[in-house]
C-alpha positions as a Markdown table, in Angstrom:
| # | Residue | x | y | z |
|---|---|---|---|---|
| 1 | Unk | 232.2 | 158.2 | 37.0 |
| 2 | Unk | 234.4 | 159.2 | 40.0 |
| 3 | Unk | 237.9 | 159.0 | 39.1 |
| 4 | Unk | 237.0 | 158.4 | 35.3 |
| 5 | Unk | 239.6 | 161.3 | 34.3 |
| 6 | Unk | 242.3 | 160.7 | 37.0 |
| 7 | Unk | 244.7 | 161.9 | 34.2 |
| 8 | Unk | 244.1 | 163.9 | 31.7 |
| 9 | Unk | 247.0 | 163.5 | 29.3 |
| 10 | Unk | 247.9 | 159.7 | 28.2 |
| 11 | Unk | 250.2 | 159.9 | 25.3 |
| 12 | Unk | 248.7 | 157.7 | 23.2 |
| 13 | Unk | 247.9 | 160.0 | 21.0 |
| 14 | Unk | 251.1 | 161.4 | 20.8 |
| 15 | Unk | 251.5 | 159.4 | 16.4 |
| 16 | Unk | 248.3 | 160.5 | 15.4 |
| 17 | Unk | 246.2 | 158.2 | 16.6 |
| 18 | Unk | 243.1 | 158.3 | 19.0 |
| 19 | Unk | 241.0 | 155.4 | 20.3 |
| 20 | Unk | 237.3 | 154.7 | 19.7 |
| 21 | Unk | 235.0 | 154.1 | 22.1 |
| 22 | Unk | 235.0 | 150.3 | 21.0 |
| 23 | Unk | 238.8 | 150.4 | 21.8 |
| 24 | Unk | 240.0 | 150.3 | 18.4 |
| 25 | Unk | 242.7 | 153.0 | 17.0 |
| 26 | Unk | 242.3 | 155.6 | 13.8 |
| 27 | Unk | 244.2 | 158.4 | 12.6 |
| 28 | Unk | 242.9 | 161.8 | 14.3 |
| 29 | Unk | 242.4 | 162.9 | 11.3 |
| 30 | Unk | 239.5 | 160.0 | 10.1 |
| 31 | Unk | 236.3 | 160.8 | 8.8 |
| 32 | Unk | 234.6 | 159.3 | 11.9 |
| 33 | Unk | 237.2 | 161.4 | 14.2 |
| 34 | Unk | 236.7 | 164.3 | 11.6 |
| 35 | Unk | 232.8 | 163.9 | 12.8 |
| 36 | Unk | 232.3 | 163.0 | 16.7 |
| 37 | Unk | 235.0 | 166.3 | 17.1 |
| 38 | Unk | 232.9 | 168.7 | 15.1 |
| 39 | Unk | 230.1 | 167.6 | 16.6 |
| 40 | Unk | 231.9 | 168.7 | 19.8 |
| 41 | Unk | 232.8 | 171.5 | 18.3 |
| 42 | Unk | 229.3 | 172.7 | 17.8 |
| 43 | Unk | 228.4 | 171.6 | 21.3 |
| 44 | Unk | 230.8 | 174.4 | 22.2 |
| 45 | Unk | 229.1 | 177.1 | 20.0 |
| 46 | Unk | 225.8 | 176.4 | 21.3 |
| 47 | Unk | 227.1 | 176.5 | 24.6 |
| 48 | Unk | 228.8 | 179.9 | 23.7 |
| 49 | Unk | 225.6 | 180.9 | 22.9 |
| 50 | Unk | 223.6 | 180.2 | 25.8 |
| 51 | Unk | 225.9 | 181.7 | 28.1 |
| 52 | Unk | 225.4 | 185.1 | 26.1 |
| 53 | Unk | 223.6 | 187.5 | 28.1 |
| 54 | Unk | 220.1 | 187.6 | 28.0 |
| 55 | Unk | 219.2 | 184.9 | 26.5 |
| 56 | Unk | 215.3 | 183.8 | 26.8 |
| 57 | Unk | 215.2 | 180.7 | 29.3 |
| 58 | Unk | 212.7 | 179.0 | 27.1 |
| 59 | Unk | 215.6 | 178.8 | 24.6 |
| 60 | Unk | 218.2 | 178.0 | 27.1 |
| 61 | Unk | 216.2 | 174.9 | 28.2 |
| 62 | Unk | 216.3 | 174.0 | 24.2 |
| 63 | Unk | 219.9 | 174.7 | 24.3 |
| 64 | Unk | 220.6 | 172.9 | 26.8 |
| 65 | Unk | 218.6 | 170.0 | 25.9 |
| 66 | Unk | 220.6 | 170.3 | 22.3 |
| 67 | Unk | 223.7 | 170.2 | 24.3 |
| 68 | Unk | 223.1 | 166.9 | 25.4 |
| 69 | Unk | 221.6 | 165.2 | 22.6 |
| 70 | Unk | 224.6 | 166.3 | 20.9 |
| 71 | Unk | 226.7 | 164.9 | 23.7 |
| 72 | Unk | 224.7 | 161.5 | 23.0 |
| 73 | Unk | 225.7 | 161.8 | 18.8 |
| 74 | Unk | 229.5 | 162.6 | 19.7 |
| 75 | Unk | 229.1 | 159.3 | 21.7 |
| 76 | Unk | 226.9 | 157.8 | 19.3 |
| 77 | Unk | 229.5 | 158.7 | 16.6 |
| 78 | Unk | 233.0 | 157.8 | 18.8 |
| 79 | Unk | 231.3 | 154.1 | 18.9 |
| 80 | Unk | 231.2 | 152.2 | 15.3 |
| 81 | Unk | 227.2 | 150.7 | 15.9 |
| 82 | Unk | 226.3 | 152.3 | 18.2 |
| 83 | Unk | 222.9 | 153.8 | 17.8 |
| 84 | Unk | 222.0 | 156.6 | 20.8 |
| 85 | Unk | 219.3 | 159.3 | 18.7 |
| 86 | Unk | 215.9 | 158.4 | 17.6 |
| 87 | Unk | 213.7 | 159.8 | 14.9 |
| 88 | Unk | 211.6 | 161.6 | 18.4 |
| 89 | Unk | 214.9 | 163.9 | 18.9 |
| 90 | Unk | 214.5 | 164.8 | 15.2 |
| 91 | Unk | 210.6 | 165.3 | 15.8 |
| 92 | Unk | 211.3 | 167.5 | 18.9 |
| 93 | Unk | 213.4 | 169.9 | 17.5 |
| 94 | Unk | 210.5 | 170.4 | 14.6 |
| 95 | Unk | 207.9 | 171.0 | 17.1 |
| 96 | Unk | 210.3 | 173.3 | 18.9 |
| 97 | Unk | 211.2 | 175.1 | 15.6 |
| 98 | Unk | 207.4 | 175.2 | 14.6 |
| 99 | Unk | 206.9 | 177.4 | 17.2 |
| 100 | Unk | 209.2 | 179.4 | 17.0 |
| 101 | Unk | 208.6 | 180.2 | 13.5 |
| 102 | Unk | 204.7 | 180.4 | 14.1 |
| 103 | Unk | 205.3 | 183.9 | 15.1 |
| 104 | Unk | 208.0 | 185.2 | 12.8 |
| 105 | Unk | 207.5 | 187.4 | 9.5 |
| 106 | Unk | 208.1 | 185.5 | 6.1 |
| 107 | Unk | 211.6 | 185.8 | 4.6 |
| 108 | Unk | 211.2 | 187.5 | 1.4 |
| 109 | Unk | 215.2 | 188.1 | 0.9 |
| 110 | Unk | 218.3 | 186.2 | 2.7 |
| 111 | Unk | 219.5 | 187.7 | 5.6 |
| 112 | Unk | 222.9 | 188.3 | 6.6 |
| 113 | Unk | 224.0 | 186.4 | 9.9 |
| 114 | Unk | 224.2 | 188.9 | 12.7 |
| 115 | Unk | 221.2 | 191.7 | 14.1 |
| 116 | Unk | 222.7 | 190.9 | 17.4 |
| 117 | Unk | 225.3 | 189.4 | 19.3 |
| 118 | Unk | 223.2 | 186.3 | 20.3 |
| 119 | Unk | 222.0 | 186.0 | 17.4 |
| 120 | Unk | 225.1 | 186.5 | 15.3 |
| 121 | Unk | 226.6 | 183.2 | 17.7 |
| 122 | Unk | 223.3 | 181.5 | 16.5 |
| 123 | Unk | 224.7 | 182.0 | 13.4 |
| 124 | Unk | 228.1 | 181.3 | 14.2 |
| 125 | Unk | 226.5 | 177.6 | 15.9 |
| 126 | Unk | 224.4 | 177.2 | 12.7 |
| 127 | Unk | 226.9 | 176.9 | 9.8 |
| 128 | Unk | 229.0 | 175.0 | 12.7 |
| 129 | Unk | 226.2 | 172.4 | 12.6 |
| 130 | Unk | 226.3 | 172.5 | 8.8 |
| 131 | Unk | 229.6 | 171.3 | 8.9 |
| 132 | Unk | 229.0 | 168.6 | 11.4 |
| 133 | Unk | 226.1 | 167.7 | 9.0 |
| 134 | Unk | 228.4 | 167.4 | 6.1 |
| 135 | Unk | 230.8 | 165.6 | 7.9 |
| 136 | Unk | 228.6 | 162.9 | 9.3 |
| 137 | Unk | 227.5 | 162.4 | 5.7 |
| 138 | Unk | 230.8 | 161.8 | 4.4 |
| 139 | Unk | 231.2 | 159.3 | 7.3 |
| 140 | Unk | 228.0 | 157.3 | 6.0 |
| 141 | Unk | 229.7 | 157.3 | 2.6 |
| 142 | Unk | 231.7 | 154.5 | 3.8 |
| 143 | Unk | 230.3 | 153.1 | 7.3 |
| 144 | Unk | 227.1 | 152.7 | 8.6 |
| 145 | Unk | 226.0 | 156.0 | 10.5 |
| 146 | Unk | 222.4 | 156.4 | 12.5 |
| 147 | Unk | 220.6 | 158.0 | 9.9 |
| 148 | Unk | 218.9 | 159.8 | 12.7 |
| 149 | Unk | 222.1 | 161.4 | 12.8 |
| 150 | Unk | 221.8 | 162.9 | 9.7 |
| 151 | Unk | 218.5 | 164.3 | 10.4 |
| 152 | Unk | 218.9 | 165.5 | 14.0 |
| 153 | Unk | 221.6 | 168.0 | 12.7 |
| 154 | Unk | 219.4 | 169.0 | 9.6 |
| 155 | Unk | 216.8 | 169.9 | 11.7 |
| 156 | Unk | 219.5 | 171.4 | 14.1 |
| 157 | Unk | 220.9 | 173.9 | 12.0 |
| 158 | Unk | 217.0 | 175.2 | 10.5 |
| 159 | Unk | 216.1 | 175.7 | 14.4 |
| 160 | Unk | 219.1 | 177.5 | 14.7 |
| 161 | Unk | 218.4 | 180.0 | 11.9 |
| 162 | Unk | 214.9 | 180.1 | 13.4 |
| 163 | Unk | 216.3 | 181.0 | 16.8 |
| 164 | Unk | 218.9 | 183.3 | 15.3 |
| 165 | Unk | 215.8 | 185.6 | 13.8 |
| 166 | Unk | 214.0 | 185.1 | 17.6 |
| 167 | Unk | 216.8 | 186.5 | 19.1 |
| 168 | Unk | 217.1 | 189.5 | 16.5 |
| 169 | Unk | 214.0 | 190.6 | 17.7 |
| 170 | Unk | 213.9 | 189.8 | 21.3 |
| 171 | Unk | 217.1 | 192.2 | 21.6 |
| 172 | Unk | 214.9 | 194.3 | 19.9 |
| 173 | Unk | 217.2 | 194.9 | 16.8 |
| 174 | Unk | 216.5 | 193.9 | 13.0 |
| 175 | Unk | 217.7 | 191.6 | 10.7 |
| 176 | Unk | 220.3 | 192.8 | 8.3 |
| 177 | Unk | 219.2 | 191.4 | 5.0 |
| 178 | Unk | 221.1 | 191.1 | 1.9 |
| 179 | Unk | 221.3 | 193.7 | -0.5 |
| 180 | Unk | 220.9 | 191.8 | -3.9 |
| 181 | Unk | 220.3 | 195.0 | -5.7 |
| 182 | Unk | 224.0 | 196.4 | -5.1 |
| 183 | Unk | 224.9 | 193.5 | -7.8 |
| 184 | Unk | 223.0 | 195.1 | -10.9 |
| 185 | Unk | 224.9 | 197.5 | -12.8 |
């Protein structure tokens, strides 16, 4: 890829417009567009979140990982047809987030997102990928989308709420869990 990005800025997008990896143009603003970019921008979170201090390298290699499997989707997504996850990259991140959870307490009440600053970005990269999830989906209600897709960031955003109460208690802190009594009169 040498001199791939000789320049950065092209002005082609300077109406609104931004081209596909198949070379055709949309609107910024298109559903497909609205989901290969928050993809990216939950690439960005998680990437926010591994470079948070102490993190556990077994879940920075995840992360990492994650980070380019999401590269692959934004690609995947930038590209009408163009298939680049498979149902193993869903499968991984269960095994991954069966062992996290193998250890953990069972959640009698919701928590609150937070307990620490790693895991409060966890959180943060969580409802990110929630977003992405619901954005992919309103792609696929008008164009074919990798229903892998769909999956990998279902999957995505439980590990991450896994991982979020991993790194509550590897900080050694506590969750913060919601206070559903405070509502009765």
């Amino acid at each position: 890829m040498g001199n791939r990005l000789s320049k950065i800025y092209t002005k082609t997008g300077d109406k609104g417009t931004t081209g596909l990896g198949d070379g055709t143009r949309v609107a910024k603003d298109s559903p497909r567009v609205e989901a290969y970019g928050t993809v990216d921008e939950l690439n960005s979170a998680v990437g926010v979140l591994i470079a948070g201090d102490n993190i556990p390298n077994n879940i920075a290699a995840q992360l990492t990982e994650i980070q380019h499997k999401l590269f692959d989707l934004g690609g995947e997504l930038c590209i009408p047809g163009h298939k680049a996850l498979v149902e193993a990259d869903c499968t991984t991140l269960e095994t991954w987030l069966d062992a996290h959870n193998e250890n953990l307490p069972a959640l009698k009440e919701f928590i609150l997102p937070g307990g620490s600053p790693l895991a409060a970005a966890c959180h943060l990269a969580r409802t990110v990928c929630r977003r992405a999830e619901r954005r992919v989906v309103s792609l696929a209600e008008n164009e074919a989308v990798n229903p892998a897709a769909i999956i990998y960031l279902n999957r995505l955003s439980d590990l991450l709420f896994v991982v979020a109460r991993v790194l509550v208690r590897h900080a050694g802190s506590q969750e913060v869990l919601w206070r559903h009594e405070r509502l009765k009169p």
